[in-house]
C-alpha positions, -999 to +999 in steps of 0.1 A: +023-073+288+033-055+323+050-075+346+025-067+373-005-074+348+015-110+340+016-116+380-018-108+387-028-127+357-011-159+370-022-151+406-052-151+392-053-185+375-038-200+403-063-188+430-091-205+405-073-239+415-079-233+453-111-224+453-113-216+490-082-191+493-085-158+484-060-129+476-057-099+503-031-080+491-003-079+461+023-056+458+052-052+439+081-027+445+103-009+426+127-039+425+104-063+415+098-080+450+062-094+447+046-102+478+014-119+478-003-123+509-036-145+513-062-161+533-089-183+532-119-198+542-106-223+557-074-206+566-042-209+546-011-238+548+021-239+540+012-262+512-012-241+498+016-211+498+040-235+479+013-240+454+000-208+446+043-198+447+052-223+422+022-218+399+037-178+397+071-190+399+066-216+371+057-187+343+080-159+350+116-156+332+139-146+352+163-139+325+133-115+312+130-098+344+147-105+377+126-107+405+120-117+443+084-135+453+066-141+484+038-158+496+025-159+524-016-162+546-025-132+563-013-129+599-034-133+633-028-098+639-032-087+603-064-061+599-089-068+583-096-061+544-124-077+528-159-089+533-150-123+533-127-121+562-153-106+581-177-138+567-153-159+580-146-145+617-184-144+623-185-158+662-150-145+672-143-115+691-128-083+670-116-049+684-128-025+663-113+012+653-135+037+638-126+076+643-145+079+675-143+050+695-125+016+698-149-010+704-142-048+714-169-068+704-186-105+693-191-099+649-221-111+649-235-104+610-215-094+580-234-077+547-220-057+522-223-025+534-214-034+570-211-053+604-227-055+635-211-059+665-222-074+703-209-068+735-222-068+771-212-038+794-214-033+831-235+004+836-246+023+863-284+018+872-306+039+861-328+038+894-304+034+923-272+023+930-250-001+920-246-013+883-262-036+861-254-055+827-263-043+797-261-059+761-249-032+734-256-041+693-238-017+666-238-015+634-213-002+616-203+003+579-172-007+562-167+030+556-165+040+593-140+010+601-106+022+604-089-010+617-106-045+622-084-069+644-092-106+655-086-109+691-073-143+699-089-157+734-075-189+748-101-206+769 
């Protein structure tokens, strides 16, 4: 079996113990540096990195084949990937890059094939002077999002 296939096979079985963690990314270089990078739905502890490490760790050789490993949750200001990321933000402001426009925006629903976004926006009258608020909704597929970013906010 290929070292990659053994890793994601482990990876794998491990994420089936932590039911609520999910895998974002896995790479491995041409030195054999694995880094596994996750999130959850509940967010992702260092306990939780120490398991899913150890279960990898646990069933490798290192006398077969020398090799680095690192796990680690998905950053703040990591983009986001999958569907369930996007599940989980649902409430929380994002800052959305498509090819057009950048929009900063409330995610408001998550499907499969998309998002939609909210946002209020001060704009010119239509009749007379002076400006008015006005409450935007977008959809957007995953296909038109080019960068998805959590904006933290501290109240």
């Amino acid at each position: 079996m290929a070292f990659k296939d053994k890793v994601s096979e482990l990876l794998e079985a491990a994420l089936k113990e932590k039911t609520s963690l999910f895998l974002v990314d896995l790479t491995i270089s041409d030195q054999f540096k694995i880094m596994v990078t996750l999130d959850g739905d509940n967010g992702v502890n260092l306990q939780d990195c120490i398991d899913v490490s150890r279960a990898i760790d646990a069933n490798l050789d290192r006398e077969e084949q020398d090799y680095s490993l690192e796990v680690a949750s998905a950053g703040v200001s990591t983009p986001l990937k999958m569907v369930r990321q996007y599940q989980k933000n649902i409430g929380r402001t994002l800052k959305v890059k498509t090819a057009t426009e950048t929009i900063e925006a409330v995610l408001e629903q998550v499907s499969d094939e998309g998002i939609t976004l909210c946002w209020t926006a001060r704009e010119p009258k239509k009749i007379g002077k002076g400006k008015e608020t006005v409450e935007h909704k977008r959809d957007i597929s995953y296909s038109d999002i080019k960068e998805a970013i959590v904006i933290i906010i501290f109240n």
